[in-house]
C-alpha positions, 0 to 999 in steps of 0.5 A: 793581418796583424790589429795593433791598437797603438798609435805611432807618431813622427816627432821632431828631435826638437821637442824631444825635451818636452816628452813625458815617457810614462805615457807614452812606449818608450823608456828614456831618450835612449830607447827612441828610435831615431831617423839616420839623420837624427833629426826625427824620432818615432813614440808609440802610445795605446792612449794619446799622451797630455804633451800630444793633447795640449799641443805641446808636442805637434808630430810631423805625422801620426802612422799605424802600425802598418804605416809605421812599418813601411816607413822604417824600412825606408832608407831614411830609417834603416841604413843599407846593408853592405 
């Protein structure tokens, strides 16, 4: 069993804007890791970012690890293989 600290959130592509990458584990916009419709997005953080905090950004849901992983195997995160 793999323990990660991290959390992950769901966030909607709408607030994307408002997301102070220094706290949280992605780079940029770029390195987002996007739903295949584009309309959601995941952020991983070791410690909640001020933008969560102050309910700036309110994500869709906040996942483990675990849940996480189940999630983006689903097909509304990884395309089929053909």
């Amino acid at each position: 069993m793999r323990l990660i600290s991290e959390t992950y959130a769901i966030i909607d592509i709408a607030d994307l804007g408002l997301i102070e990458f220094s706290q949280v584990g992605e780079n940029s916009a770029d390195t987002i890791r996007k739903s295949l419709d584009e309309l959601l997005f995941v952020l991983k953080w070791d410690n909640e970012p001020t933008f969560i905090s102050n309910g700036s950004v309110v994500p869709v849901s906040v996942l483990t690890y675990n849940e996480c992983f189940e999630l983006m195997q689903t097909p509304e995160w990884t395309a089929e293989e053909d």
